[in-house]
Backbone of each chain as ProteinMPNN parsed JSONL, in Angstrom:
{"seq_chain_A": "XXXXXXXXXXXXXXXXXXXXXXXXXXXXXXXXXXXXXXXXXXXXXXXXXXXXXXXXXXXXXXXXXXXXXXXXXXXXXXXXXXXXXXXXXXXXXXXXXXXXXXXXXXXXXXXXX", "coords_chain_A": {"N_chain_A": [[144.661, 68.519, 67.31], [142.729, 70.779, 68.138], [140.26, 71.819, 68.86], [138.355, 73.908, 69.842], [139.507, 77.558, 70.326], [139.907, 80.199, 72.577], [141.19, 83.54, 73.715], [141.976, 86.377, 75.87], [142.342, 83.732, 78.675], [141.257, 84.976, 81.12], [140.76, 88.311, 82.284], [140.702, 92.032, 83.723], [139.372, 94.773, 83.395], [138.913, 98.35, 83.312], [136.089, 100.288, 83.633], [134.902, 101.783, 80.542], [137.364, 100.804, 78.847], [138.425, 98.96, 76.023], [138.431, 96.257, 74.464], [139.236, 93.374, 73.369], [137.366, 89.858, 72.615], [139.488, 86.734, 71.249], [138.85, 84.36, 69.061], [139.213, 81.245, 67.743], [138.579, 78.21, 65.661], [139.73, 74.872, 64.323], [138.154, 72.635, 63.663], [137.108, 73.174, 60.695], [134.591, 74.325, 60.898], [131.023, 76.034, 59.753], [129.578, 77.925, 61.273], [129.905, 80.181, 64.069], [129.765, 81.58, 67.592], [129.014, 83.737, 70.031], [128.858, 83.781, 73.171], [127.573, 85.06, 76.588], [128.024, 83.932, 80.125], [126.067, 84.485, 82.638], [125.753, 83.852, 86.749], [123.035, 81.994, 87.203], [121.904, 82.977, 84.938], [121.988, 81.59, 83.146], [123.037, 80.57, 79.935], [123.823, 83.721, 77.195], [122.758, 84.119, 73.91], [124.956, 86.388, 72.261], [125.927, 87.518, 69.538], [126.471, 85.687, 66.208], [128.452, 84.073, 63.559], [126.646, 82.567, 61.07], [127.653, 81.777, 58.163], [131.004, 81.965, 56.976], [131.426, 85.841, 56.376], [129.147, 86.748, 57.211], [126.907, 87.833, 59.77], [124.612, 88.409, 63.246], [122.836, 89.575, 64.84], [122.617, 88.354, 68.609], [120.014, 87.482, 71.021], [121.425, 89.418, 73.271], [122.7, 91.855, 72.061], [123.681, 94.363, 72.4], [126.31, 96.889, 73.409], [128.452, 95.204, 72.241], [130.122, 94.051, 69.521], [131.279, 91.923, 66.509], [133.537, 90.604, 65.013], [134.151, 88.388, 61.938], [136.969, 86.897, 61.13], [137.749, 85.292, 59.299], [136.834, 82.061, 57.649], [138.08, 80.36, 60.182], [138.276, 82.144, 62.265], [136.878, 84.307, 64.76], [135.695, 87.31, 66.29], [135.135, 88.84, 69.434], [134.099, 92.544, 70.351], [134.52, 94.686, 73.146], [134.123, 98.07, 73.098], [133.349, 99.824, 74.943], [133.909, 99.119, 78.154], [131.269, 98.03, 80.724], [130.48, 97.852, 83.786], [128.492, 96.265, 83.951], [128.772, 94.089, 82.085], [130.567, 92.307, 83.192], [131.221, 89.159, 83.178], [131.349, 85.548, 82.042], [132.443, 84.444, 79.081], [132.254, 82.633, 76.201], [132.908, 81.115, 73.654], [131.829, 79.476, 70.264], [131.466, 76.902, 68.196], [129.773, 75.446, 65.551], [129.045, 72.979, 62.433], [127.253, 73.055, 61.186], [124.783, 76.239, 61.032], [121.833, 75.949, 62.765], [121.365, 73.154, 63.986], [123.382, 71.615, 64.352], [125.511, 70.243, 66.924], [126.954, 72.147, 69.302], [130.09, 73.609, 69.477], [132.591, 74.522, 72.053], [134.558, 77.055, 73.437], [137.51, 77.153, 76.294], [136.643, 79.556, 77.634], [136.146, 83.094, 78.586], [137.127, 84.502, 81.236], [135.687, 88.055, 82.742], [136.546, 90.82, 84.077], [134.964, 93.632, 84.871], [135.828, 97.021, 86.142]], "CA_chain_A": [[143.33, 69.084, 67.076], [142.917, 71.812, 69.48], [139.128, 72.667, 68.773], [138.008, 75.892, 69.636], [140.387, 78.413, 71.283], [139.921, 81.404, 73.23], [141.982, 84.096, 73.98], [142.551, 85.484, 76.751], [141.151, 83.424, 79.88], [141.028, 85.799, 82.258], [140.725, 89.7, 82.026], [140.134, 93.037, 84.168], [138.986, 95.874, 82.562], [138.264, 99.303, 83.99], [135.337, 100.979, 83.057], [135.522, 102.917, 80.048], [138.393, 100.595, 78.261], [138.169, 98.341, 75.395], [139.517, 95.036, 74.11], [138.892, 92.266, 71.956], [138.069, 88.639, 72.713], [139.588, 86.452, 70.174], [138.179, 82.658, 69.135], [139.293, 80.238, 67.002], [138.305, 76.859, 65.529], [140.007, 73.986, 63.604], [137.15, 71.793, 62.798], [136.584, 73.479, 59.528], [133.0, 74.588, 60.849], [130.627, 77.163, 59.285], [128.939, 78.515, 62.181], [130.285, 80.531, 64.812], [128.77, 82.392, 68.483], [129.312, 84.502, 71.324], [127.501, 83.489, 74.512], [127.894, 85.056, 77.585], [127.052, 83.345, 81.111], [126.06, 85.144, 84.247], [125.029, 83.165, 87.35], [121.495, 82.359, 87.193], [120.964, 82.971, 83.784], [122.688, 80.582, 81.677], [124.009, 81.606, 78.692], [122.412, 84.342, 76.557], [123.844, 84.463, 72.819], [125.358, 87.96, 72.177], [126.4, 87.567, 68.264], [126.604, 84.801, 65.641], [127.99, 83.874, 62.27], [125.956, 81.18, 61.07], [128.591, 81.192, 57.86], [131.722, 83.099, 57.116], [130.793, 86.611, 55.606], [127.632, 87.459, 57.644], [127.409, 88.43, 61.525], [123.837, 88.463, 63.181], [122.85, 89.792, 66.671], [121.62, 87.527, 69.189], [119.7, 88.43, 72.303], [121.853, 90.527, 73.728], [124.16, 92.328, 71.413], [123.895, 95.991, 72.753], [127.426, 97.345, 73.836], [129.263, 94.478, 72.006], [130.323, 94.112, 67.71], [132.178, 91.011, 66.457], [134.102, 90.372, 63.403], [133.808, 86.83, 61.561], [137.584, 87.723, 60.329], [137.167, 84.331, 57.945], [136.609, 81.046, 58.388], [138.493, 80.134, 61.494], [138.398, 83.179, 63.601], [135.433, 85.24, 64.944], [136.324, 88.045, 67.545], [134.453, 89.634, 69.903], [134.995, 93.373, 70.993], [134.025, 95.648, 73.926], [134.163, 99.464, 72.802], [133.634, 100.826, 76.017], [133.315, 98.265, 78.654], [130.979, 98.476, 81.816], [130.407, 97.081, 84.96], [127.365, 95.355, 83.251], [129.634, 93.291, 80.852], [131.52, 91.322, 84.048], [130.904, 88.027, 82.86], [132.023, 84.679, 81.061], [132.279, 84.504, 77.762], [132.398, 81.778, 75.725], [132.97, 81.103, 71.781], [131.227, 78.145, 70.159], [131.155, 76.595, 66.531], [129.379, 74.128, 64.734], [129.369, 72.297, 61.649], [125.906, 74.351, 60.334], [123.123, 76.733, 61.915], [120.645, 75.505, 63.341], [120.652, 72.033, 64.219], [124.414, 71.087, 64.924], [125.883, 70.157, 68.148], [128.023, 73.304, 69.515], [131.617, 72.746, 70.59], [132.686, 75.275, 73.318], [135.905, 77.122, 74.015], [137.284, 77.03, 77.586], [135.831, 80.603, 77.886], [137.322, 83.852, 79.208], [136.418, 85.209, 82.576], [135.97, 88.925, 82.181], [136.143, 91.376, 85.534], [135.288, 95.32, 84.746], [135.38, 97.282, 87.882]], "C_chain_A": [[142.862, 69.823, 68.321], [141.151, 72.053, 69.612], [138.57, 73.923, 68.71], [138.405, 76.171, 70.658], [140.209, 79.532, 71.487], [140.834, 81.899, 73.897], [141.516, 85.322, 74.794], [141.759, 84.555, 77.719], [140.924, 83.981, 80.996], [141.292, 87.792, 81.565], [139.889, 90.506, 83.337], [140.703, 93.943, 83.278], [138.655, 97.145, 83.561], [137.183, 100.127, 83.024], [135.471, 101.745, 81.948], [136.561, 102.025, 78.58], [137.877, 99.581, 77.517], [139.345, 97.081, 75.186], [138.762, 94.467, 73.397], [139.046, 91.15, 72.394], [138.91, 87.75, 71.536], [139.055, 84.863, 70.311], [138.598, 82.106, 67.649], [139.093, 79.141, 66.92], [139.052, 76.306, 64.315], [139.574, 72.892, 63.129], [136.29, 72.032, 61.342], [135.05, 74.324, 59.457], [132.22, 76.175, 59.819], [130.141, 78.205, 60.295], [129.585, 79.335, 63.144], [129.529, 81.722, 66.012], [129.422, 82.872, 69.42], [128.654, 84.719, 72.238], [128.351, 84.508, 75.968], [126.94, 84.349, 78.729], [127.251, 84.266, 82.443], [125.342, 84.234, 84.905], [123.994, 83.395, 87.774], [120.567, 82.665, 85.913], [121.465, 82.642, 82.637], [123.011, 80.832, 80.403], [123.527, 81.695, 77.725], [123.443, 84.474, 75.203], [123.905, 85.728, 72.338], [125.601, 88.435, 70.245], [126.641, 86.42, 67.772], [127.025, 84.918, 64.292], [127.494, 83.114, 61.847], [126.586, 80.863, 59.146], [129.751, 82.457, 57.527], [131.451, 84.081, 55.966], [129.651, 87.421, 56.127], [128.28, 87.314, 59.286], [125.825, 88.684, 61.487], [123.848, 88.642, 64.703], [122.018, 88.959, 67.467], [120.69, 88.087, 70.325], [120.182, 88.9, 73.389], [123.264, 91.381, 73.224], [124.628, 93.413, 71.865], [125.371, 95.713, 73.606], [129.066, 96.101, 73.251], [129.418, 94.541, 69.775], [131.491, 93.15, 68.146], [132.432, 91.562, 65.075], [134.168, 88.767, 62.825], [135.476, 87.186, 60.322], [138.164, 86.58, 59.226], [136.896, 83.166, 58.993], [136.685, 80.615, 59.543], [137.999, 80.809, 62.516], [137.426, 84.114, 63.766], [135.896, 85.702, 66.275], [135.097, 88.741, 68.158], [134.608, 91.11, 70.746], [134.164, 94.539, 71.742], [134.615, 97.232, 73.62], [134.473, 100.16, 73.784], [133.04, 100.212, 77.498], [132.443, 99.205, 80.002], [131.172, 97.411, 82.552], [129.666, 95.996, 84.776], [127.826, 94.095, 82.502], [130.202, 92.166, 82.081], [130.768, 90.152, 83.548], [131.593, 86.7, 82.545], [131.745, 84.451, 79.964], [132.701, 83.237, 76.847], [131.98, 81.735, 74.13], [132.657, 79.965, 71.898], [131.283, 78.095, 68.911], [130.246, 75.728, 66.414], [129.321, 74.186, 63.502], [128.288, 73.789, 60.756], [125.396, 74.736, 61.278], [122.351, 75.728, 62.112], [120.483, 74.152, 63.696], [121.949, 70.9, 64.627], [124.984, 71.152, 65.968], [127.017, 71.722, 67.984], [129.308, 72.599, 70.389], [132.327, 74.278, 71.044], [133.896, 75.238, 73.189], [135.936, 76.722, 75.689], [136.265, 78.509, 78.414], [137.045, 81.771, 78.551], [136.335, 84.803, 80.237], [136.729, 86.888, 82.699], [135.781, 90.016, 83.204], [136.156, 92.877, 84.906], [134.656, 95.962, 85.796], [135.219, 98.9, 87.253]], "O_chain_A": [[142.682, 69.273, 69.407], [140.824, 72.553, 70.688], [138.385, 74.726, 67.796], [138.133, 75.637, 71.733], [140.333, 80.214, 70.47], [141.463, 81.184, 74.679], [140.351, 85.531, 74.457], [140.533, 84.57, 77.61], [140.337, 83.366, 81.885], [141.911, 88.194, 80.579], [138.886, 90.059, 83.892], [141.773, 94.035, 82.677], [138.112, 96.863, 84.629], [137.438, 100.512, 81.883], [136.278, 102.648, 82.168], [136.515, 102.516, 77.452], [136.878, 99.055, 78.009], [140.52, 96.964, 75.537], [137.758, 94.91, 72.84], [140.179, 90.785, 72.705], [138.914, 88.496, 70.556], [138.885, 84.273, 71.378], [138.24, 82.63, 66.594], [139.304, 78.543, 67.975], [139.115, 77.016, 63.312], [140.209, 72.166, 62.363], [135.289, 71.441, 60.937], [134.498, 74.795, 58.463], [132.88, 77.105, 59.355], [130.369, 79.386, 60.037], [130.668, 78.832, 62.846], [128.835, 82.633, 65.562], [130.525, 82.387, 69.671], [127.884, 85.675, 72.324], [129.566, 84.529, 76.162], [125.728, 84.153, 78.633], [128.271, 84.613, 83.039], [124.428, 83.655, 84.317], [123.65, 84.365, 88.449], [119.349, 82.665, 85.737], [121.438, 83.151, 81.516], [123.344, 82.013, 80.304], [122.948, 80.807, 77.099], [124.62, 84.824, 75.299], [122.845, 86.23, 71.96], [125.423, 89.583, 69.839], [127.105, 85.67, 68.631], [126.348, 85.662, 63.581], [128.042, 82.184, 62.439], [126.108, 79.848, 58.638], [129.506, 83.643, 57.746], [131.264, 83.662, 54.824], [129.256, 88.487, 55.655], [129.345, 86.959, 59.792], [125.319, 89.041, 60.423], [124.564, 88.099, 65.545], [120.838, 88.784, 67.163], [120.709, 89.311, 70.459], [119.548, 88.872, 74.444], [124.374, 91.51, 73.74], [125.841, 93.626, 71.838], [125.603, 94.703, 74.27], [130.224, 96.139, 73.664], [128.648, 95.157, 69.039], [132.244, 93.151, 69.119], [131.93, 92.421, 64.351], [134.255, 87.952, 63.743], [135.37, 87.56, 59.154], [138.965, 86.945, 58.365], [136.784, 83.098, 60.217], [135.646, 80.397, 60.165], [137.414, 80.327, 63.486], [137.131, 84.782, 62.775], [136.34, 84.988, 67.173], [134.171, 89.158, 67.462], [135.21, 91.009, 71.816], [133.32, 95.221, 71.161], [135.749, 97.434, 74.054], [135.428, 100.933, 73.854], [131.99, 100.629, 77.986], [132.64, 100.378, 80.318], [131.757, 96.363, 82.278], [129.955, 94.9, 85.256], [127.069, 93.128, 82.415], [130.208, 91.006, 81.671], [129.543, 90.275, 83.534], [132.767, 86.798, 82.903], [130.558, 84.193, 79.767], [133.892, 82.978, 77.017], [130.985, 82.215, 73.588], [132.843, 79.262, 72.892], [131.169, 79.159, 68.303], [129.91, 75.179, 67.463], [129.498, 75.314, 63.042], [128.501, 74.831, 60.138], [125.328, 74.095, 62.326], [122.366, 74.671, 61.482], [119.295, 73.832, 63.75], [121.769, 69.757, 65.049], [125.147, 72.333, 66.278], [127.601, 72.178, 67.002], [129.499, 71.753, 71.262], [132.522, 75.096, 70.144], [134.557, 74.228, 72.946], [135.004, 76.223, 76.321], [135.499, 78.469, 79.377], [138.217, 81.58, 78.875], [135.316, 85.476, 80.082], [137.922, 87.185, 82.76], [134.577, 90.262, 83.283], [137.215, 93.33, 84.471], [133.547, 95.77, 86.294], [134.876, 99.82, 87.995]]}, "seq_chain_B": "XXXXXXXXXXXXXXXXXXXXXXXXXXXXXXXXXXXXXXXXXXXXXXXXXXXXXXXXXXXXXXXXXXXXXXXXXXXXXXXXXXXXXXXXXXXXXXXXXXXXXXXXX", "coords_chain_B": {"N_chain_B": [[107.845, 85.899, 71.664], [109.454, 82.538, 71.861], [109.063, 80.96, 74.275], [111.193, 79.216, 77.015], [111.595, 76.537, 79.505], [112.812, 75.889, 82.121], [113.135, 73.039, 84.258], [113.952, 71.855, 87.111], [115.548, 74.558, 88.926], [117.823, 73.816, 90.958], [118.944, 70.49, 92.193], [119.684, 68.793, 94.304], [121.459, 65.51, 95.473], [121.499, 62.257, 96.914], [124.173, 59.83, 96.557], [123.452, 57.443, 94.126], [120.837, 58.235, 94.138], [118.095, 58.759, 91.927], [117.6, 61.178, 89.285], [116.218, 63.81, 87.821], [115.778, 66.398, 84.769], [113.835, 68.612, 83.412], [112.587, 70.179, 80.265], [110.715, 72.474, 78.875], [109.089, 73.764, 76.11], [107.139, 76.727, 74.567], [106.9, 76.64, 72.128], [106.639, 74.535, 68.93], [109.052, 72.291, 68.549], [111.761, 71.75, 65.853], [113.826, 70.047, 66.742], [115.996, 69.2, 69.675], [118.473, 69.67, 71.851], [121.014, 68.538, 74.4], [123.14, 70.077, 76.963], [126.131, 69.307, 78.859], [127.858, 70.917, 81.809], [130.294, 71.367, 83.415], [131.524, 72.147, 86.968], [133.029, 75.117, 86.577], [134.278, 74.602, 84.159], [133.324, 74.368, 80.344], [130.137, 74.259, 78.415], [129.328, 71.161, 77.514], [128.632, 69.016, 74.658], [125.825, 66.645, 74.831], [123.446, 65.23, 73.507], [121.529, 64.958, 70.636], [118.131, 65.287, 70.018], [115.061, 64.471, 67.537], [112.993, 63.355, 66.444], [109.297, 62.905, 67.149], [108.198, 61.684, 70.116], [110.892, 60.518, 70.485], [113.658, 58.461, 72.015], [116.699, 58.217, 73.244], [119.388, 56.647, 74.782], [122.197, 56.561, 77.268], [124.362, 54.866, 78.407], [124.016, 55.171, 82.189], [122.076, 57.54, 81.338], [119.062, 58.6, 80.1], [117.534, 59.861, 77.424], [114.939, 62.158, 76.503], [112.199, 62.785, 74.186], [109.075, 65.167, 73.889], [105.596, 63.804, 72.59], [104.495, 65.716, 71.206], [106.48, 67.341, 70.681], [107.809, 69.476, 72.046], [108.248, 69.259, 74.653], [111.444, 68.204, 76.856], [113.269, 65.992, 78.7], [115.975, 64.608, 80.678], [116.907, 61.863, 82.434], [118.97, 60.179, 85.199], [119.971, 57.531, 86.259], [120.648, 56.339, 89.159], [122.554, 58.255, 90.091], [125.715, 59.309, 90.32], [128.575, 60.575, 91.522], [130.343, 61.577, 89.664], [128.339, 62.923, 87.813], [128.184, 65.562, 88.493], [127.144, 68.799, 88.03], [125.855, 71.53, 85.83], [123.008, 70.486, 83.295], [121.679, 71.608, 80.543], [119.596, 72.584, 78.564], [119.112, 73.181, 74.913], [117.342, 74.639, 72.852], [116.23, 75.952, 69.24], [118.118, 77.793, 69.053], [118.636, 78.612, 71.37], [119.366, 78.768, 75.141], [118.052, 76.858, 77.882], [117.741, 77.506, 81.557], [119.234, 76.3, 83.12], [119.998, 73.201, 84.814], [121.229, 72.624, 87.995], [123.189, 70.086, 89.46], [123.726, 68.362, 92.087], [125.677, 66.111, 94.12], [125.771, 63.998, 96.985], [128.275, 62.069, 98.496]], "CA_chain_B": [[108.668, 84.624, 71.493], [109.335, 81.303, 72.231], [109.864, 80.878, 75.905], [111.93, 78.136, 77.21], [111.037, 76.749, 80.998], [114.051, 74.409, 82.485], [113.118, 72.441, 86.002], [114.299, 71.853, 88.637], [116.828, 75.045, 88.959], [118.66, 72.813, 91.667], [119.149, 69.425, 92.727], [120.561, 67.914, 95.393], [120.682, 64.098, 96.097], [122.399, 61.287, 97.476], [124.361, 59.525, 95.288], [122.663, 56.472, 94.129], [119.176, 58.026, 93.798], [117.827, 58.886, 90.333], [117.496, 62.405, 88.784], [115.217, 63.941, 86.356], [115.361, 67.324, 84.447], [112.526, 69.058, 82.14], [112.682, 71.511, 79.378], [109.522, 72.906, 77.839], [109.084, 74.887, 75.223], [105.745, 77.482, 74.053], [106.025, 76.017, 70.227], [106.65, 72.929, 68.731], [110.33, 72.547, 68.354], [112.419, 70.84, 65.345], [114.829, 69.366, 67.546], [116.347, 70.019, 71.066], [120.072, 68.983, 72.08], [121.45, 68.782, 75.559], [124.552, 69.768, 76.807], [126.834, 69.398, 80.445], [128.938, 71.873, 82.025], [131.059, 70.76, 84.923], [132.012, 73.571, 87.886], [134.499, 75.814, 86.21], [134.394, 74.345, 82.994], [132.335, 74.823, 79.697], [128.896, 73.24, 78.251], [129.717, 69.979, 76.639], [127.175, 68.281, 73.574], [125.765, 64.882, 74.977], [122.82, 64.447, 72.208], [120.252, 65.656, 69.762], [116.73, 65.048, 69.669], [114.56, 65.279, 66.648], [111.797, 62.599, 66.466], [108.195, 62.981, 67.68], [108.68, 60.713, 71.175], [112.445, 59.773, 70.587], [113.748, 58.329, 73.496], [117.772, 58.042, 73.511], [120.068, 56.697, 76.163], [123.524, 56.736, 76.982], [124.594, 54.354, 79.846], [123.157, 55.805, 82.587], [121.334, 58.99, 80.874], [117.814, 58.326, 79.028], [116.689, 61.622, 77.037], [112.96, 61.726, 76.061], [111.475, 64.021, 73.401], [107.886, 64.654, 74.057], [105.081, 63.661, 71.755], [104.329, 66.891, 70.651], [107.989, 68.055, 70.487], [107.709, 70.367, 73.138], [109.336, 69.134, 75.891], [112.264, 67.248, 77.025], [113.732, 65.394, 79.77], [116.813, 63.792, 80.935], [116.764, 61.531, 83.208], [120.045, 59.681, 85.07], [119.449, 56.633, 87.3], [122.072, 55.982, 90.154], [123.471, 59.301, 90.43], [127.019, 59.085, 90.552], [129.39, 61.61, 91.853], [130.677, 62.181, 88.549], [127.773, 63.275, 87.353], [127.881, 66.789, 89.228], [127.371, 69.606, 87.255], [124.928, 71.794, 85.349], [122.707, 70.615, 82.358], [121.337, 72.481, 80.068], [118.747, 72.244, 77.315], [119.245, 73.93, 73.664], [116.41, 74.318, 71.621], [115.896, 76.808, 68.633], [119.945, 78.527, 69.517], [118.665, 79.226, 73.259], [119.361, 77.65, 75.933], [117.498, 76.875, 79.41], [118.46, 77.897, 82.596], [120.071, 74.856, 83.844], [119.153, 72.262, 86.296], [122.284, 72.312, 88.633], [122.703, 69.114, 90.033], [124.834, 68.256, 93.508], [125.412, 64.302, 94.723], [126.581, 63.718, 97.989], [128.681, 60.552, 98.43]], "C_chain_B": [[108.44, 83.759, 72.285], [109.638, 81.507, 73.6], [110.429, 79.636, 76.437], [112.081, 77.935, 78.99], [112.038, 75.253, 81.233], [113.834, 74.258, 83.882], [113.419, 71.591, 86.223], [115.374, 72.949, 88.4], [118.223, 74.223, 89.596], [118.101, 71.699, 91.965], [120.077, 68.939, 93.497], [120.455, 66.646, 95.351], [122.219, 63.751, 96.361], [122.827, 60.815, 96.444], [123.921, 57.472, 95.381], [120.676, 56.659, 93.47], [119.289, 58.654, 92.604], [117.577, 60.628, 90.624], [116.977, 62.898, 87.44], [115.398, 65.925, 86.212], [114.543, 67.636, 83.013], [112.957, 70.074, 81.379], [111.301, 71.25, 78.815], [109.201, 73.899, 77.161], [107.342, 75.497, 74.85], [105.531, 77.109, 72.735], [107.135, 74.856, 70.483], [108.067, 73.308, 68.203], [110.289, 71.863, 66.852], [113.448, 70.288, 66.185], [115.258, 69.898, 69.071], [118.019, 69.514, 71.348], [119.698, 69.423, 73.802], [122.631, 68.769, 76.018], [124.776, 69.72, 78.824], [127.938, 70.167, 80.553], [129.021, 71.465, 83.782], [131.428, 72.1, 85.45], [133.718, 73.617, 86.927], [134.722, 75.249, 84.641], [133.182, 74.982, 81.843], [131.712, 74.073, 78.747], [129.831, 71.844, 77.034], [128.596, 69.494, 75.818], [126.887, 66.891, 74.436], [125.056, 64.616, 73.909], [122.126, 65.37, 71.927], [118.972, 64.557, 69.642], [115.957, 65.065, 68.748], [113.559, 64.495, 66.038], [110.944, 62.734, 67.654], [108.444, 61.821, 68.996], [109.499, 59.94, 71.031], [112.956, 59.672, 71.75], [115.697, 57.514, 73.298], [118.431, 57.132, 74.716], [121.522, 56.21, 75.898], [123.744, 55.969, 78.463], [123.49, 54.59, 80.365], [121.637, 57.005, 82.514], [120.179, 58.611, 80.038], [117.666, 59.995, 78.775], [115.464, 60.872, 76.311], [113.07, 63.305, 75.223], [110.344, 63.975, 73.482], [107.377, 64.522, 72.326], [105.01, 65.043, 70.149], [105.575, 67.835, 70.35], [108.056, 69.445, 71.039], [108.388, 70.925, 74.016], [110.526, 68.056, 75.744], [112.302, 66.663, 78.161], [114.674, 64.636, 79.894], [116.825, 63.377, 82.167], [118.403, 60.482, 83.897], [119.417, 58.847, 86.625], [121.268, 56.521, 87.845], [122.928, 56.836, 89.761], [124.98, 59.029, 90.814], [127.727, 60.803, 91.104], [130.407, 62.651, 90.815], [129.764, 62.836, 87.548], [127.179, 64.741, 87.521], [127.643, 67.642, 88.01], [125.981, 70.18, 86.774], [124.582, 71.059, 83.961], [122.019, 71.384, 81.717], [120.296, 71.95, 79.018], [119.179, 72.789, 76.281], [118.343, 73.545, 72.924], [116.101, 75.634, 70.777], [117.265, 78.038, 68.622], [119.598, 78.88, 70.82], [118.86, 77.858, 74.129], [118.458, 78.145, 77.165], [118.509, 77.695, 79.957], [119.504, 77.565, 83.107], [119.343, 74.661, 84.607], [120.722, 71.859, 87.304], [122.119, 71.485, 89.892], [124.167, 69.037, 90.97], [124.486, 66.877, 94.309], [126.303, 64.446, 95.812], [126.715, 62.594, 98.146], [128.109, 59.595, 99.301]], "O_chain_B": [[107.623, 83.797, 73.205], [110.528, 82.285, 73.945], [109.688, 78.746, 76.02], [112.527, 78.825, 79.714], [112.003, 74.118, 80.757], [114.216, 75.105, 84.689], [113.245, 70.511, 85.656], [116.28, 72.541, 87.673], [119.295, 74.035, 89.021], [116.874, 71.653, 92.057], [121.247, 68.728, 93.176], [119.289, 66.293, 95.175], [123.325, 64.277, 96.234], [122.275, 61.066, 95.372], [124.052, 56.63, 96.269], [119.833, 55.97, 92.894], [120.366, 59.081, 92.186], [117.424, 61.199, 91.704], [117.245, 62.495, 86.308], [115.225, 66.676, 87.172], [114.622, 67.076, 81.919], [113.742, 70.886, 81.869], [110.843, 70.181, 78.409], [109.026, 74.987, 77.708], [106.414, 74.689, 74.886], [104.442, 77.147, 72.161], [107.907, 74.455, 71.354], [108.299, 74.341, 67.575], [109.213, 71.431, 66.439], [114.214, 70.119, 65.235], [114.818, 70.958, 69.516], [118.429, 68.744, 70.48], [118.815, 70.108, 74.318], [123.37, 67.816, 75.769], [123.971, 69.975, 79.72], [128.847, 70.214, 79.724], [128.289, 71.348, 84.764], [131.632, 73.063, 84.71], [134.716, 72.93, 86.712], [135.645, 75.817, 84.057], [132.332, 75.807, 82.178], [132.385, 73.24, 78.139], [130.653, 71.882, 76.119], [127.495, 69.579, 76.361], [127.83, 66.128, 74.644], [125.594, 63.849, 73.109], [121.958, 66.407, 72.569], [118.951, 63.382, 69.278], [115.728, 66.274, 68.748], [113.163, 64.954, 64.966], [111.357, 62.725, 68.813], [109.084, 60.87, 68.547], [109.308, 58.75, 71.283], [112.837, 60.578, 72.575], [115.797, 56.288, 73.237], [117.686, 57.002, 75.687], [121.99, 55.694, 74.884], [123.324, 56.463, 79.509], [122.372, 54.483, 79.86], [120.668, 57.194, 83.25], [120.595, 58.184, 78.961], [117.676, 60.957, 79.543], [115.17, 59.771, 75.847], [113.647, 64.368, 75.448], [109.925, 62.846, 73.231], [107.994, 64.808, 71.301], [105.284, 65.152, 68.954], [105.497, 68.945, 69.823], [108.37, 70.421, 70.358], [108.878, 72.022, 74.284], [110.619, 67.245, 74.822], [111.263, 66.769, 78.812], [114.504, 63.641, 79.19], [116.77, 64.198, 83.083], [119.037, 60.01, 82.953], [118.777, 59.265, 87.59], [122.387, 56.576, 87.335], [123.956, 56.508, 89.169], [125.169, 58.395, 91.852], [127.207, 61.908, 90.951], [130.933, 63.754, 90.96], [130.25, 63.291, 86.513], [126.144, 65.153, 86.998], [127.968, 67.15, 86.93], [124.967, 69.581, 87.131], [125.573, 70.867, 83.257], [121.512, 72.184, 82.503], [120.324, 70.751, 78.738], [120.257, 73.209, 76.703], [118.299, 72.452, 72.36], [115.688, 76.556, 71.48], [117.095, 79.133, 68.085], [120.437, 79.552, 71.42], [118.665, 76.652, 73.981], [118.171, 79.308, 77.449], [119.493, 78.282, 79.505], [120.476, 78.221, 83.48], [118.412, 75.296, 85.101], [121.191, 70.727, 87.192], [121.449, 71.716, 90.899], [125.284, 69.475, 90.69], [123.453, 66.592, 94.914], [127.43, 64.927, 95.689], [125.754, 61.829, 98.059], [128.447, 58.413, 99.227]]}, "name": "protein", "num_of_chains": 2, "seq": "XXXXXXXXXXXXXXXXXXXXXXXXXXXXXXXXXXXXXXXXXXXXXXXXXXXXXXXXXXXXXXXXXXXXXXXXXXXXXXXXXXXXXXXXXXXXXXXXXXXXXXXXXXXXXXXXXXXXXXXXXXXXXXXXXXXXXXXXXXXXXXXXXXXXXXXXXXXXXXXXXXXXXXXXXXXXXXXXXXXXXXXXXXXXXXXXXXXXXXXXXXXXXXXXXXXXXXXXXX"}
């Protein structure tokens, strides 16, 4: 039982270039999120599915679009990264919206110079 | 919107002495959770909140929900060294700031 997996854990990016995180879970859950954390301001949610089928922006979606590509797997993908984006990123599930504990990948550390 | 106010940003202590962090919220919540994230790692669940002055505890760790379902607080007596790390609040899908806590042996 692996929980929830993120792919990759580390990344540089140059300005300009795109990629795709990827996240998976094996707890069956409905929910799924995309937090990033910068130090100092703890981690802001970027995109959510809250079940599979829908996708909803959190407070801060600009320069990012996921895919919820079913149950399991919900991706997250930079178009045209910046400097702004350097961050950690972290995928999360739970059971339902709103009121279930979140269970956390390890996260993927994300450098665009 | 709601605004969400997490204190103490830092803590320092010795280890042994007690430690307290707050979350308060601008409306009346339905519930609050709290999670821990160790250096270099990522946030862990400890509990959920969701009664009018529910008052949890875990070993060491008491969580409080206020009356008014407002605020929170976790509190951890006899700081341990294993207890380093940031917590966090979650209430409403946001989270606090953190209260990043640091025990010297």
């Amino acid at each position: 039982n692996a929980g929830v997996t993120q792919t990759p854990k580390f990344q540089v990016l140059k300005t300009g270039q795109s990629m795709t995180l990827q996240c998976a879970q094996d707890m069956n859950h409905n929910s799924m999120y995309w937090y990033r954390q910068d130090p100092g301001m703890g981690l802001r949610l970027i995109y959510y599915s809250a079940s599979e089928g829908t996708t909803d922006k959190g407070e801060v979606p600009n320069g990012y679009n996921v895919s919820r590509l079913n149950k399991r797997e919900f991706s997250l993908r930079l178009e045209s990264a910046a400097p702004s984006q350097t961050s950690v990123y972290f995928c999360a599930s739970s059971e339902a919206w709103g009121n279930s504990p979140l269970h956390f990948g390890n996260g993927t550390r994300l450098t665009v110079t | 919107g709601q605004q969400v106010m997490q204190i103490p940003q830092y803590q320092h202590v010795q280890e042994g002495e007690d430690f307290t962090t707050y979350c308060n919220s601008s409306t009346t919540l339905s519930n609050i959770q709290w999670y821990k994230q160790r250096p270099g790692g990522h946030p862990v669940f400890l509990i959920q909140l969701v009664k009018s002055g529910e008052v949890k505890k875990q070993k060491r760790l008491t969580f409080q929900f206020g009356e008014a379902k407002k605020n929170s607080s976790l509190h951890i007596t006899a700081t341990q060294t294993t207890d380093v790390g940031t917590y966090f609040c979650f209430l409403d899908m946001r989270f606090g700031a953190g209260t990043r806590l640091t025990v010297k042996p």
